[in-house]
Structures are given as C-alpha cells and as structure tokens.
C-alpha positions as a LaTeX table, in Angstrom:
\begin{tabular}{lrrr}
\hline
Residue & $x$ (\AA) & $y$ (\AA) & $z$ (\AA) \\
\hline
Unk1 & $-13.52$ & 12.97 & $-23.99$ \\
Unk2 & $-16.43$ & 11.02 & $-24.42$ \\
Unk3 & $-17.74$ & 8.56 & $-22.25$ \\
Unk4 & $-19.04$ & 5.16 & $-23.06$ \\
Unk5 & $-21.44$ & 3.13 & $-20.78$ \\
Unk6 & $-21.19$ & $-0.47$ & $-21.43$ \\
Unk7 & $-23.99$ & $-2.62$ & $-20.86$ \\
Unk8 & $-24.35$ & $-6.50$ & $-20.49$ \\
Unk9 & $-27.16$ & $-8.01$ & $-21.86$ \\
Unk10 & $-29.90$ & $-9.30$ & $-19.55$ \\
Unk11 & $-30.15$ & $-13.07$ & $-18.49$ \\
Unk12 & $-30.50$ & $-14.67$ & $-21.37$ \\
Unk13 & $-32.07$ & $-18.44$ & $-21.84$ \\
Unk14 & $-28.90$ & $-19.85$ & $-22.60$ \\
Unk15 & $-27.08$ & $-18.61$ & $-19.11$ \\
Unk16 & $-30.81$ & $-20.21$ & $-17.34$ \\
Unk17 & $-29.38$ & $-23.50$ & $-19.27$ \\
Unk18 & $-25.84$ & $-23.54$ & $-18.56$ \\
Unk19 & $-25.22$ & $-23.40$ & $-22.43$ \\
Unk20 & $-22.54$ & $-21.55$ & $-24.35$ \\
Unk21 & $-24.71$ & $-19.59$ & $-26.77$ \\
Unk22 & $-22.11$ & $-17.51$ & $-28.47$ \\
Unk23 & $-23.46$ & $-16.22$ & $-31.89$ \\
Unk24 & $-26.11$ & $-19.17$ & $-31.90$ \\
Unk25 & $-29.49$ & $-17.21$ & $-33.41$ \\
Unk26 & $-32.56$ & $-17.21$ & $-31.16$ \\
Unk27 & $-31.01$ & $-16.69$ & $-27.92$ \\
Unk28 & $-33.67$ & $-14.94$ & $-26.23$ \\
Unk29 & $-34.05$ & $-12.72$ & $-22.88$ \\
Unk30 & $-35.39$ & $-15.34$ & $-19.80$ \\
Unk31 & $-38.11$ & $-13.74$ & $-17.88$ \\
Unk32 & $-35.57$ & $-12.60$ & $-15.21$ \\
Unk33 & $-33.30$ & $-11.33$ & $-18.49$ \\
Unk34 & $-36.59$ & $-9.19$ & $-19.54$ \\
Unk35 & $-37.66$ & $-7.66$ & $-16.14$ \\
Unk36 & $-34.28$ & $-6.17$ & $-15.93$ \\
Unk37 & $-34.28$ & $-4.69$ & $-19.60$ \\
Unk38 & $-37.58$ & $-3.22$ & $-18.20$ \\
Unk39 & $-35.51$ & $-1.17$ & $-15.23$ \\
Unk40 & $-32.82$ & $-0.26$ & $-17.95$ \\
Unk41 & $-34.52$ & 3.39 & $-18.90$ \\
Unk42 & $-35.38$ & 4.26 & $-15.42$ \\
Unk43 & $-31.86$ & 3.48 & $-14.18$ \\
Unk44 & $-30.40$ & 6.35 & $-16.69$ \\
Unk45 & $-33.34$ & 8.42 & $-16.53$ \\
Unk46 & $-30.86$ & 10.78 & $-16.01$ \\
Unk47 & $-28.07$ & 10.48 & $-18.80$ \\
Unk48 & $-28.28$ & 12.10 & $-22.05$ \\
Unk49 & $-27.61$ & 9.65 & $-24.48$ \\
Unk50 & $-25.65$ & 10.65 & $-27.75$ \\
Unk51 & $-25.70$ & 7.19 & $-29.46$ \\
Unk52 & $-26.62$ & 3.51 & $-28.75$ \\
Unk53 & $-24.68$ & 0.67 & $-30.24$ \\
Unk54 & $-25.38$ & $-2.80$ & $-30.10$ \\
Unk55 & $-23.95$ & $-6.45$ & $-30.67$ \\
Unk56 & $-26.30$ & $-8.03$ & $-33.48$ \\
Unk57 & $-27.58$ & $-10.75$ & $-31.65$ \\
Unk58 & $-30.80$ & $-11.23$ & $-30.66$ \\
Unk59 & $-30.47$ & $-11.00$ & $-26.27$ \\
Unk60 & $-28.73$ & $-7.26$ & $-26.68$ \\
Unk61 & $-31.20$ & $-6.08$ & $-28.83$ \\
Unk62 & $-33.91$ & $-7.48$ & $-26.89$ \\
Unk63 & $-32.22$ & $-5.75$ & $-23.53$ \\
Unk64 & $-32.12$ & $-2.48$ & $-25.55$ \\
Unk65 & $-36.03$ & $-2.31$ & $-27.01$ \\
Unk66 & $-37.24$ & $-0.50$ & $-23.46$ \\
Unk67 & $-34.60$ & 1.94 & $-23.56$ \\
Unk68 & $-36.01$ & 2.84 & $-27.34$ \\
Unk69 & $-39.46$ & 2.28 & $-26.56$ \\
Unk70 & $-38.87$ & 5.38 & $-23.64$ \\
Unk71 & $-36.67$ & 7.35 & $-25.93$ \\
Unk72 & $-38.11$ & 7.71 & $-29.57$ \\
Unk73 & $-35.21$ & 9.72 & $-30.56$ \\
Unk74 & $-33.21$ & 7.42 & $-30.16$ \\
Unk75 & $-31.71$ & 4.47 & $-32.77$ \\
Unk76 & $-29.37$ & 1.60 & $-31.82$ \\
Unk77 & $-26.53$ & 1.20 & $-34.65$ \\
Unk78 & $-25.59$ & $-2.22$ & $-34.74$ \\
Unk79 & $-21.87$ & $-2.90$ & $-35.07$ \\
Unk80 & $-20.68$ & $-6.77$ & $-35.35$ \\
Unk81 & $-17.18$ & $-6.15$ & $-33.63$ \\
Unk82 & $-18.20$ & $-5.96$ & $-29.53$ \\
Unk83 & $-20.74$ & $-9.55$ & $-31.08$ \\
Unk84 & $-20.12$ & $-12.12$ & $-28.79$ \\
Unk85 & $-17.09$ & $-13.91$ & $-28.89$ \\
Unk86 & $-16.93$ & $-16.28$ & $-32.13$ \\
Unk87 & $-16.86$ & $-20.20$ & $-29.87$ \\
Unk88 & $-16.72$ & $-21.94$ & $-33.10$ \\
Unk89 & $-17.55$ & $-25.55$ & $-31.98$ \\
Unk90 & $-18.24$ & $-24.83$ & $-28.65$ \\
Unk91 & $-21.08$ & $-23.11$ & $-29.26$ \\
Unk92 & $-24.46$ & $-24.31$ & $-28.38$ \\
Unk93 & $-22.64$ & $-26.75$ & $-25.86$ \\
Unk94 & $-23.31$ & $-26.87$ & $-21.89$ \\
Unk95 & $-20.57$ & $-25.69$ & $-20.12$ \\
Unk96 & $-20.60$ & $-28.37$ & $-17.68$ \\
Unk97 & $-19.89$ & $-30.74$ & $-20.28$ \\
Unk98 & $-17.13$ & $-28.24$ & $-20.85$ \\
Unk99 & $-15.84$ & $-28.18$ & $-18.18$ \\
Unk100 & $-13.63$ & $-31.13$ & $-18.92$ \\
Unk101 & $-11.87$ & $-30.37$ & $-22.24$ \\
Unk102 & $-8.46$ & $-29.53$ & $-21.78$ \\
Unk103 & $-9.36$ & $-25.72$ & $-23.79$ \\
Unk104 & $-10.92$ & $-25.04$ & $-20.71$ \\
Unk105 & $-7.98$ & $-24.71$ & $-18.49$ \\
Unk106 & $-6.27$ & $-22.39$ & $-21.08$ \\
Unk107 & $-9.41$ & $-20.26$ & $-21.42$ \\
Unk108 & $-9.30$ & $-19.68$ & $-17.41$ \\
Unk109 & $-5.96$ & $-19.01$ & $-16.56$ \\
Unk110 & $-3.86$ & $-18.16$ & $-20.23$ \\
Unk111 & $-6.83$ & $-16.81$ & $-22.34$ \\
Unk112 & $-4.19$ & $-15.02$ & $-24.57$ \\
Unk113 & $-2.90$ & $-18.47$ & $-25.63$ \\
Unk114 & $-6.54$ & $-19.71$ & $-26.20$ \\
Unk115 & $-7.92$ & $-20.53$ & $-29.46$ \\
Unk116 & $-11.88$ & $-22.11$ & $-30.04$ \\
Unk117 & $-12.29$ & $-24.68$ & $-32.43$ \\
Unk118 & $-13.72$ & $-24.06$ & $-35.41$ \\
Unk119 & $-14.09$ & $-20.16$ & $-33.72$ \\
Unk120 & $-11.47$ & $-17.68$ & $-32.80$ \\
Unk121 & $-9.02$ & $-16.48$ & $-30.69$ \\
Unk122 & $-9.70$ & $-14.84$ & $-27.67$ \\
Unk123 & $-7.13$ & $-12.17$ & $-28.41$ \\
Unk124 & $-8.79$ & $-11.24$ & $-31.84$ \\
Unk125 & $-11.92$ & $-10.85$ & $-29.57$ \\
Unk126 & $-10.01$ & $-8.71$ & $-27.45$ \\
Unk127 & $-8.46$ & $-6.66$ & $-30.75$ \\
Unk128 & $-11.99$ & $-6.58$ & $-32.62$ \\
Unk129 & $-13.44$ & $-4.94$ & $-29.99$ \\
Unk130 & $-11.24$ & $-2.31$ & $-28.46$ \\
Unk131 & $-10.83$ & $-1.37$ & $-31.70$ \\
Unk132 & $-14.33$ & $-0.70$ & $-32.53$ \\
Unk133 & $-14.57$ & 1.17 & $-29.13$ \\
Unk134 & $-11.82$ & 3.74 & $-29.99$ \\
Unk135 & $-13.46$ & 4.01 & $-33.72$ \\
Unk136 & $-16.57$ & 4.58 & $-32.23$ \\
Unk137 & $-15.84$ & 7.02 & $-29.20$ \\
Unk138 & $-13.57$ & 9.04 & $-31.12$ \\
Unk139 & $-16.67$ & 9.32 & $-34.08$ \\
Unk140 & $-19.23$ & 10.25 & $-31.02$ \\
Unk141 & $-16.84$ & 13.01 & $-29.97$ \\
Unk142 & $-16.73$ & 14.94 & $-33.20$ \\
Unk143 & $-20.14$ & 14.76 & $-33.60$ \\
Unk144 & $-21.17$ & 15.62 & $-30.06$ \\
Unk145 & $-19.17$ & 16.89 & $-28.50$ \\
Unk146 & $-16.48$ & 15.50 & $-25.94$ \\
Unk147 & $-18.67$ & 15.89 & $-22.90$ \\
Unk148 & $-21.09$ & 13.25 & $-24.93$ \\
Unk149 & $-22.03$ & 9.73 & $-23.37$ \\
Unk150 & $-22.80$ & 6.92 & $-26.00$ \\
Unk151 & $-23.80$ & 3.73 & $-25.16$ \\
Unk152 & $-23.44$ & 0.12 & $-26.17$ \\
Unk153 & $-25.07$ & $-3.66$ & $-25.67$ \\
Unk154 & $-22.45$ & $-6.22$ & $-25.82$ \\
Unk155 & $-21.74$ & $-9.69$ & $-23.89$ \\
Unk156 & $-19.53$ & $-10.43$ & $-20.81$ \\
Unk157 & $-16.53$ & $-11.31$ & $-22.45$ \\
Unk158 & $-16.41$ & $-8.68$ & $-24.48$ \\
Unk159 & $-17.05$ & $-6.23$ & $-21.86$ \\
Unk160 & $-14.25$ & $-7.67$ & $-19.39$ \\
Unk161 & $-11.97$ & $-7.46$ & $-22.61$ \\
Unk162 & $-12.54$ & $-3.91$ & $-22.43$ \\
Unk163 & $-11.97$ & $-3.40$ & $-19.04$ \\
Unk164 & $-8.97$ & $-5.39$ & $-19.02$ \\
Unk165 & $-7.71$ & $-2.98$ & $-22.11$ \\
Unk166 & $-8.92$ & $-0.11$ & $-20.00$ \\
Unk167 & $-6.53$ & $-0.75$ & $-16.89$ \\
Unk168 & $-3.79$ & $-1.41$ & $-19.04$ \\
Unk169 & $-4.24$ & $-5.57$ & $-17.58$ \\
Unk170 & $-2.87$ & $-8.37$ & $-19.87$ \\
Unk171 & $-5.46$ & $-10.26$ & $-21.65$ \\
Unk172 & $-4.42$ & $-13.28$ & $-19.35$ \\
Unk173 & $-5.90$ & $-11.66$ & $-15.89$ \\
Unk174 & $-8.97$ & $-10.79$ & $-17.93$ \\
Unk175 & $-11.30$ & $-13.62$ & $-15.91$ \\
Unk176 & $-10.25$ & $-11.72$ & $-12.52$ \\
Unk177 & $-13.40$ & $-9.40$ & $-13.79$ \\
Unk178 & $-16.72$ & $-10.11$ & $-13.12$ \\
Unk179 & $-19.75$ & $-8.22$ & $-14.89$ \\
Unk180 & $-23.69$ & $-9.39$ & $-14.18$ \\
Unk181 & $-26.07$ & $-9.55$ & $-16.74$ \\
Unk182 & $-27.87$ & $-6.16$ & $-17.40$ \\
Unk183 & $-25.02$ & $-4.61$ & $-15.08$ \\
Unk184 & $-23.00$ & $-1.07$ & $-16.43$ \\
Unk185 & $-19.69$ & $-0.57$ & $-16.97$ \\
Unk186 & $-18.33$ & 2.93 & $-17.78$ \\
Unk187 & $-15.07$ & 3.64 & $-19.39$ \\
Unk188 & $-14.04$ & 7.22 & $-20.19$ \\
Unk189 & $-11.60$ & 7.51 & $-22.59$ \\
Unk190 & $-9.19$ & 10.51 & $-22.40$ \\
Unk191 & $-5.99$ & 11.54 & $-24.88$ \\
Unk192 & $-3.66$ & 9.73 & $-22.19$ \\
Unk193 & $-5.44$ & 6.92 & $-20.95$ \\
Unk194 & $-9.26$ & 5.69 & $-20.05$ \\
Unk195 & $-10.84$ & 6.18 & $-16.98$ \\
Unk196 & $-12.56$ & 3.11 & $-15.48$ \\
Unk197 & $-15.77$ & 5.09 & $-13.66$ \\
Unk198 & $-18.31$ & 1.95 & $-12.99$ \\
Unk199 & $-17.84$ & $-1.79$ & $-13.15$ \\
Unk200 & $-20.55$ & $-4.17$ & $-13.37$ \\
Unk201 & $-22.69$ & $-1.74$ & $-11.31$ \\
Unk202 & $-26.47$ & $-2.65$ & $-11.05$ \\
Unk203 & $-27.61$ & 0.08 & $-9.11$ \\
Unk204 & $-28.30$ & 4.02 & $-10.12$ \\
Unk205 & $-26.92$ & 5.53 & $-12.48$ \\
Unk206 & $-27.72$ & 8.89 & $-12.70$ \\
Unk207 & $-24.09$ & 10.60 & $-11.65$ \\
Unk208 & $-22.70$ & 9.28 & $-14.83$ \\
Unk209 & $-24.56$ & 12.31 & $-17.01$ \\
Unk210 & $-22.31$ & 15.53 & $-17.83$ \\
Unk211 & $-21.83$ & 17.59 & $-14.75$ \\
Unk212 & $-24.13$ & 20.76 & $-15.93$ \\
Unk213 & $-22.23$ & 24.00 & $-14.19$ \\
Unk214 & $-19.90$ & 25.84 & $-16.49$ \\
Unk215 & $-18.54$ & 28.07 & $-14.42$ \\
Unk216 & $-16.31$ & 25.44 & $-12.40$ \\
Unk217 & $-13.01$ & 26.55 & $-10.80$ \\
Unk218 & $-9.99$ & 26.44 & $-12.64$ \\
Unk219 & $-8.79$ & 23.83 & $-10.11$ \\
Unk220 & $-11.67$ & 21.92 & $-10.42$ \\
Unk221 & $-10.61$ & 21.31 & $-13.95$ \\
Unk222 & $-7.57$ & 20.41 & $-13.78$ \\
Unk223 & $-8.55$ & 17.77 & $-11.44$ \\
Unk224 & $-10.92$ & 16.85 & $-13.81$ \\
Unk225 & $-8.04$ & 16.37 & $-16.30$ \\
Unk226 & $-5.86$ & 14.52 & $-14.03$ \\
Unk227 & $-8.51$ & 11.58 & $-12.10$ \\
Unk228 & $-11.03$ & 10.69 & $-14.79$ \\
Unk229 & $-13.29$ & 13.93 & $-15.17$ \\
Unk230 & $-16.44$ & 12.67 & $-13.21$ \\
Unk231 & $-14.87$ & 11.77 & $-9.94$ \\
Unk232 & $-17.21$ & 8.66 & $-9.52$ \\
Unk233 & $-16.22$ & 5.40 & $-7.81$ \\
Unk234 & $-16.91$ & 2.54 & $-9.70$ \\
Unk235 & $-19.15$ & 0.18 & $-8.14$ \\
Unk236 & $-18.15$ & $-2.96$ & $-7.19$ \\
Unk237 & $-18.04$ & $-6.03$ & $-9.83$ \\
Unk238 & $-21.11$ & $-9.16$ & $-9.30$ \\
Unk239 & $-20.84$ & $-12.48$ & $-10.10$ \\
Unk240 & $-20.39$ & $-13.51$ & $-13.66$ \\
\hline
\end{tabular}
C-alpha cells in the first residue's frame, strides 16, 4: 500500500504571536518557519515522491515552494479537507486570552464533545480529513503503484487527527500527540490497518523511500505484510 508522509507546516507568524490563525488569510512562514522549509528537500533527498498535496492556506504552501523549486516535476494539488481546522470565532484570537473560556477545557481533555463558535466541530475535522486521506492514498495507489509515497502539507491538528485515526485512539486522547512545525509524520496504510512509521520526526528521512531489492526472501515478505512493510521506528514526537 501506499505510503503517505505528512508534513506540518513551518513556524508560522501566528505560532511567533501566540495567535490562533486557523483559516485567517496571510498567515505567513516566520523566519525560523522559512529556514526550515529551506531543509525540507534535502531531508527527502532520498524519497521518490508520487504526489504532493497541500492545505490551501498560505503557511503550507509557503513550506512546500523549496521542495518544488528542487523538484520541477513536481505539482502540489491543493485539497481543502486536511485545511486547518475551521475555529470559527476563535480565530485570529491569542490563545492566552483563550485560555480562560470554558471551550478550552473541553477542547483539551473531551475534544470529541467540542464545538467552535461560529466554526466546527472537532470531530468533523477529524472525519473531513481521514476521509480525504483514504480518497487520496487509495487514488495514488492505482496510479502508482502500491509501493508509491505521496505527500501532503497540513496543520497540527489535523495531523494528530490522523494519527489518532491511525492507532485506532479515540478522538478524545488526540492532544496526548505532539507534532513540531516542519516535523514528518508517516502513516502507511495497508488493507487491514495503517502503519504508524514516523511521528513528528525532524531528523533524516531518507529510510522512508521504497526498499529497492526485488529479490527479497519469501520470509522477508511476509514480515513485511505482518509489521508495517518498512520496518522503521518512528521517531519520537516534539513539542507542539
């Protein structure tokens, strides 16, 4: 099955601010944000790329342009279900000052229950998303192939929605994940369950491209079939 490397935007000016951007246009890439979209190609130098996908807003396709620039092939799709999540009145607000609304609580410990003003639920985040995962991975493996990696630019909760859907967690221990800004998080997806093979890693990523012998042992694929194909450990989450 294919595999799909999620990546979190870089530092953006609104996470500088403290501010709850959300789909707020004009969000840029901080400095810090833009030196480590620069690193982006160089960290998967070494991963054939079938497809890049990205959230429409402005701080994932800025993280993406070096990754383009260094592949000319290449052309990010954009798809407005892994968008940020949809804060409603929230948005634009420091989360300091939010801090103190009662919402808050819910969002932290029973996100399933939680619902944004003016915005939307956190579980139609959730649902939006994985869906247009699975749409998305099982379109990249018809037309490439199911050894095919595709790639996507999203936001942190979205991402940690993913992962949560990945390891079969309830939407409600979904804060228990951390993912850094510009960080990777590879899920495989297989006909019996996904694979979780990086979280939040910031490091190299080279071991996540197709393993290039053909002539492995039959026991070597069956093990394949049975622990997640690649046999990588994920690295280990950051801060949020």
């Amino acid at each position: 099955m294919a595999t799909l490397i999620l990546v979190r935007h870089g530092r953006s000016t609104a996470n500088t601010a403290g501010v709850l951007a959300g789909w707020t246009p004009g969000v840029a890439l901080d400095e810090r944000g833009a030196a480590q979209a620069a690193a982006l190609p160089e960290r998967l130098a070494g991963v054939p790329l079938a497809a890049v996908i990205t959230s429409p807003l402005q701080r994932c396709r800025e993280t993406l342009q070096p990754l383009l620039d260094a592949r000319p092939g290449l052309e990010a799709r954009t798809e407005d279900r892994i968008g940020e999540c949809h804060y409603g009145d929230w948005s634009g607000r420091k989360l300091a000052e939010l801090a103190d609304e009662p919402l808050m609580t819910v969002v932290q410990q029973h996100p399933s229950a939680a619902a944004f003003p003016g915005g939307e639920s956190m579980r139609a985040m959730q649902t939006r998303a994985v869906e247009a995962v699975r749409e998305w991975n099982t379109r990249i493996e018809e037309e490439h192939g199911e050894d095919a990696v595709f790639l996507m630019c999203s936001h942190g909760d979205i991402i940690k929605a993913l992962v949560a859907d990945a390891l079969g967690m309830h939407l409600d221990l979904f804060q228990r994940i951390h993912v850094d800004p510009c960080s990777v998080t590879a899920i495989r997806y297989t006909r019996l369950r996904p694979f979780l093979l990086r979280l939040g890693d910031t490091g190299d990523l080279g071991g996540l491209a197709p393993r290039e012998s053909p002539g492995e042992s039959a026991d070597a694929s069956t093990a394949d079939s049975t622990d997640g194909g690649s046999g990588i450990v994920g690295g280990g989450a950051g801060a949020p």
